[in-house]
N, C-alpha and C positions, 0 to 999 in steps of 0.2 A: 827699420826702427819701428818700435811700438805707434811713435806718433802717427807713422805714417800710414797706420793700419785701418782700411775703410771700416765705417763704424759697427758692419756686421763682423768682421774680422775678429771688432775686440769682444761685440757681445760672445761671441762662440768662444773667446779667450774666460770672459767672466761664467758663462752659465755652462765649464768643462763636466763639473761636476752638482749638474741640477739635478734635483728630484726626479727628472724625467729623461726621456733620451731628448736629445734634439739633433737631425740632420735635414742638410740642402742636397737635393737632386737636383740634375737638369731634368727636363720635359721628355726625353725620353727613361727617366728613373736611376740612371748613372749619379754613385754619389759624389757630392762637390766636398761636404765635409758632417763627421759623424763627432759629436760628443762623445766624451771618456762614459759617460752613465752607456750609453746605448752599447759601447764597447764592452763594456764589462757585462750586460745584461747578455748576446750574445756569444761570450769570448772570444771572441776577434778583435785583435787589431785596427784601429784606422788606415794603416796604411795596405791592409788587405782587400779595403773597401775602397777604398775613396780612388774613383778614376776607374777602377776593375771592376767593380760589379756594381749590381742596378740595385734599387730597392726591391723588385719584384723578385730578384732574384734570390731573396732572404723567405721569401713565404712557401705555404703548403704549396700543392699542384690546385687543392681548390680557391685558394689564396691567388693564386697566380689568375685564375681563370675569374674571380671576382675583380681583381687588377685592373684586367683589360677590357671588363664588358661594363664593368661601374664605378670604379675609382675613375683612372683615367677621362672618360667620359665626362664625368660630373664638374672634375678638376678646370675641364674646357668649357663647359657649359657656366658653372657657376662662379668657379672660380675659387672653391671651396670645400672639401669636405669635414662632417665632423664627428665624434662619437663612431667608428668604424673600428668593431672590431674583429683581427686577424692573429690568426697565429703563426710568429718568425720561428724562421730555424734557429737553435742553439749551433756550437761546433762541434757540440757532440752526436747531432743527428736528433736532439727532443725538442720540443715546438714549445716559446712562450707565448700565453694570450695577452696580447697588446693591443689597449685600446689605442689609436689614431685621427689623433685631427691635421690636415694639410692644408696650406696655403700656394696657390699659384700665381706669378706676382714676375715683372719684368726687372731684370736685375743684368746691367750693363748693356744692355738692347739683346739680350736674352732670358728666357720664361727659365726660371726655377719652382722649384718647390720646396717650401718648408714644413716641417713634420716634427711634430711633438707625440714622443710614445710611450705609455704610459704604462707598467707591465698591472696586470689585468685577474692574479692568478685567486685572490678571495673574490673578484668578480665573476670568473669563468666558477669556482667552485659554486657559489649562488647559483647562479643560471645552471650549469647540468643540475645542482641538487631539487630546483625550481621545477626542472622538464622533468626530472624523475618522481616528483610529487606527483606534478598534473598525470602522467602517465600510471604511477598506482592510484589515483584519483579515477582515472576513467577507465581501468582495471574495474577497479571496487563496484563504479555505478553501474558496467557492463552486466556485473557478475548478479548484481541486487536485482538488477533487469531480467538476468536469466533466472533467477529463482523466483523470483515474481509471476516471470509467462508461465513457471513449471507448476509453480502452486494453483494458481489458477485453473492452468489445465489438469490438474492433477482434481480439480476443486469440481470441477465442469463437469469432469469425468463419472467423478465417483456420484456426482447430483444426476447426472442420466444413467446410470447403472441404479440408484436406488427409485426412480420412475419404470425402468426395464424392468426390473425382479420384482417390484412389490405387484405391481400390472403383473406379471403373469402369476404372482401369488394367489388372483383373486379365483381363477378356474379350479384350481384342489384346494381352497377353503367352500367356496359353495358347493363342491361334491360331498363335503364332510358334514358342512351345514345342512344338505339333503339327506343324508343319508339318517342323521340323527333328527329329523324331522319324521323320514319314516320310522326309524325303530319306535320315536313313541308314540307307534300308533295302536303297536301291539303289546300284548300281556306284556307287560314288563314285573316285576320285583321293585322291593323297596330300594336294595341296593344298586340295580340296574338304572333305576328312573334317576339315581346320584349321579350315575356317570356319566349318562346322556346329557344330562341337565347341567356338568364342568364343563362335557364338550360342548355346549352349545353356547357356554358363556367364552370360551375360551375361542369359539372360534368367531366370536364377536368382536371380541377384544383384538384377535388377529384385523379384521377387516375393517375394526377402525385404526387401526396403527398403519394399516396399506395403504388406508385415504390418507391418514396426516403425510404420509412419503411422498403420494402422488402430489398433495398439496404442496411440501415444500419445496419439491424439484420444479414445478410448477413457478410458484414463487420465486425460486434463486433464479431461474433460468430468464425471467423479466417479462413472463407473460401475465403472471400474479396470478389469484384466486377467481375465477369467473365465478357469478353471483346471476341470479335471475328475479329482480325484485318487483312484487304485486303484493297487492292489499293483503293483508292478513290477520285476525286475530291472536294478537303477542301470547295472549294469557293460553287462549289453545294448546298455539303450540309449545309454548314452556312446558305447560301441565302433561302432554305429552309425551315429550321428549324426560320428564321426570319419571314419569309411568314406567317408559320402557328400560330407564335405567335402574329401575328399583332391582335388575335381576343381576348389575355388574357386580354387587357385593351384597350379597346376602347378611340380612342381620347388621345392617346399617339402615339406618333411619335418615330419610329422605322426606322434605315438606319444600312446598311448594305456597308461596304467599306473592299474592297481587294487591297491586291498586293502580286506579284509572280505568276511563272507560276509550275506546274506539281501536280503531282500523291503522294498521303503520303499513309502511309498505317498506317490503324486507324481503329474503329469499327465505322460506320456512326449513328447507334441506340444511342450507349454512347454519342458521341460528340452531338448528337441534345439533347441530355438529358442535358448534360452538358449546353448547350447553352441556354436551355428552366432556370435550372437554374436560371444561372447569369443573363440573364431576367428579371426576374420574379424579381429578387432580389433588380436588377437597380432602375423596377417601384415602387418596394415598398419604396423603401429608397430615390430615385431621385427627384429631383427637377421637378415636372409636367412638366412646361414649358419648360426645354432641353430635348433637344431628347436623345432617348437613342443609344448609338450607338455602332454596332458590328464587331469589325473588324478579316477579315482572313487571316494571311500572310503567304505565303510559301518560308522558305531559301534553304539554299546548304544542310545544314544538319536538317533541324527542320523545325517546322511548330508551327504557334501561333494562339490564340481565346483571342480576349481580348473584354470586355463591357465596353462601359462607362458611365457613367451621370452627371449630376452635381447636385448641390446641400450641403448640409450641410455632411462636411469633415469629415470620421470617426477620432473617437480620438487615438493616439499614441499608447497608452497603451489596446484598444481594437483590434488591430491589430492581435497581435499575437496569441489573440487564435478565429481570425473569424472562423476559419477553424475546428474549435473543434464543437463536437456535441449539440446539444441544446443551441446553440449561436446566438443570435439574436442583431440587432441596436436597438439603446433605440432614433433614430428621424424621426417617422414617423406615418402619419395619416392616410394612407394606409387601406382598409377592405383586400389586400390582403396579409397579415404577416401570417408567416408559422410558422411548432414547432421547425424551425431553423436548420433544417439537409440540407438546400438546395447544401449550401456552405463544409458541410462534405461529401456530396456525388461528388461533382465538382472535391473536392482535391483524392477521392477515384480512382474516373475515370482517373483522371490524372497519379496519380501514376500503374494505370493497365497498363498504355500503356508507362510506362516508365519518365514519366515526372514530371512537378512541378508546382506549384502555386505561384500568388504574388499578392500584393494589393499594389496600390500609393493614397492617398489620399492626396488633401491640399482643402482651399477654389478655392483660381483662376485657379487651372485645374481641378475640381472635383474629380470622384474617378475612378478607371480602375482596373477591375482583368484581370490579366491572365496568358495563360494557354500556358505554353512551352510545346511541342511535340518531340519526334525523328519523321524523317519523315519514317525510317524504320519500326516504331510500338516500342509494345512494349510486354510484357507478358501476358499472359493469364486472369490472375487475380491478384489481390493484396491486401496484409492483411492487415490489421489495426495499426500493428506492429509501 
């Protein structure tokens, strides 16, 4: 009779058909009795189960092998498991993912188990589609990684190949540079003294383009610009270093303007380097008809190099990164445009020695870099950093 039915008897009567499975094993996993849910979830029968087979004997082979080294175990230990999940056979031979919580608990002076199972299958889809993210996840940052080290090395490479060839550039420009030293020594022609007089510019222009490369490989590679700085007269050497560029472009007008008096201490090689430059850079971008003008001022504590020219204003937004490597102006008809390191090697020099760079540009004052100094010097060299 019903009444006489112990009070788990009736619950397994009331909850045939719960939301979840619910069955009792004994402590070796033999079932005592399975819900109509967990029947139908597997399609089996209860009376295929209950008595003739174990719980364990429903899961994978790895299912099985989790069973006996951590279910069971824990069951003894704690008395409890919960949130465990496993995938049962169907009767068709297909596996559902079943989350599992069990209870171990003495029932008539023998240990049962009770088990609530939950079928798990938008859960199990989450979790592989979860793993399959994180896995194209660390795919993608592998791949970002490899193209990263490539570019780099790709970056490394091509920066000591342009230190290799420009360095050995310089043995057959000095033979050229010699050679057209001798020819004007002799009778030359009016159209003769022309030619010698492009190669001589021309092969200036090579030898300063082979420092700015030596320089920046130098630079990228993080040993920086090496500088040797002692006392010097600023105005000197500007007024010199203008001198000798008066021949880079002929029929350009080139002035030179100082103020302040005394002694900076600077590396004089850098600073004409520097000067040759922003020069160079003036004529290429400048306005033919103004001059270009270079001025050298000495204060209390600093000393300055500024260029000017006029002509067509650089734009706002090109400003900031003149001073980055392979950065060139997009307004100029110039045959003398370089591969744009002129103005990264400037800002290099400047920071050796302690200092910094600026640019003003508009239409009605044209454009002006320059180059703030301490007038005590500054470091040795300086990184790219």
């Amino acid at each position: 009779m019903a009444d006489e039915l112990d009070p788990s008897a009736r619950a397994f009567e009331l909850l045939d058909l719960a939301a979840c499975g619910l069955l009792r094993t004994t402590d070796d996993g033999t079932f005592l009795r399975v819900n109509q849910t967990f029947c139908n979830c597997i399609a089996q029968p209860a009376d295929e189960l209950v008595g003739r087979r174990r719980f364990q004997d429903l899961l994978t082979v790895g299912g099985r092998i989790f069973h006996q080294t951590h279910w069971a175990p824990l069951l003894r230990m704690q008395g409890s498991v919960s949130e465990v999940k496993l995938d049962v056979m169907h009767r068709d031979g297909s596996t559902i993912p079943m989350v599992l919580n069990a209870i171990r608990r003495e029932q008539g002076g023998e240990m049962v188990h009770d088990i609530a199972a939950y079928v798990a299958r938008d859960r199990d889809k989450y979790e592989r589609e979860l793993v399959q993210s994180r896995k194209r996840l660390e795919a993608a940052i592998a791949e970002s990684t490899r193209l990263r080290d490539e570019a780099k090395d790709r970056a490394l490479f091509a920066e000591q190949m342009i230190g290799i060839v420009s360095h050995d550039m310089r043995n057959p420009l000095s033979a050229i540079a010699m050679g057209a030293a001798v020819l004007t020594s002799g009778e030359l022609s009016a159209g003769q003294q022309r030619v010698i007089s492009r190669i001589a510019r021309a092969t200036d222009r090579a030898n300063r383009l082979i420092a700015d490369l030596l320089d920046f490989t130098q630079a990228r590679l993080g040993e920086g610009i090496a500088i040797t700085p002692e006392p010097i007269d600023l105005h000197a050497v500007i007024g010199e270093a203008v001198d000798e560029l008066t021949s880079i472009a002929p029929g350009r007008a080139l002035r030179h303007e100082r103020s302040g008096e005394g002694t900076c201490s600077a590396d004089a090689n850098r600073l004409a380097q520097l000067v040759g430059n922003l020069v160079s850079n003036a004529i290429t971008y400048g306005a033919p008809e103004v001059p270009v003008t270079v001025r050298s001022a000495i204060g209390v504590s600093s000393c300055s190099i500024a260029v000017h020219n006029g002509g067509v204003p650089i734009p706002e937004e090109a400003r900031a990164r003149l001073f980055e490597p392979m950065t060139r102006g997009t307004h100029t008809s110039s045959g003398l445009r370089s591969v744009g390191l002129g103005l990264y090697i400037v800002r290099q020099i400047a920071k050796a020695h302690g200092g910094h760079t600026r640019v003003e540009s508009s239409a009605a004052d044209g454009t002006t870099f320059t180059v703030e100094l301490p007038r005590s010097g500054g470091s040795r060299g300086a990184s790219d950093a």
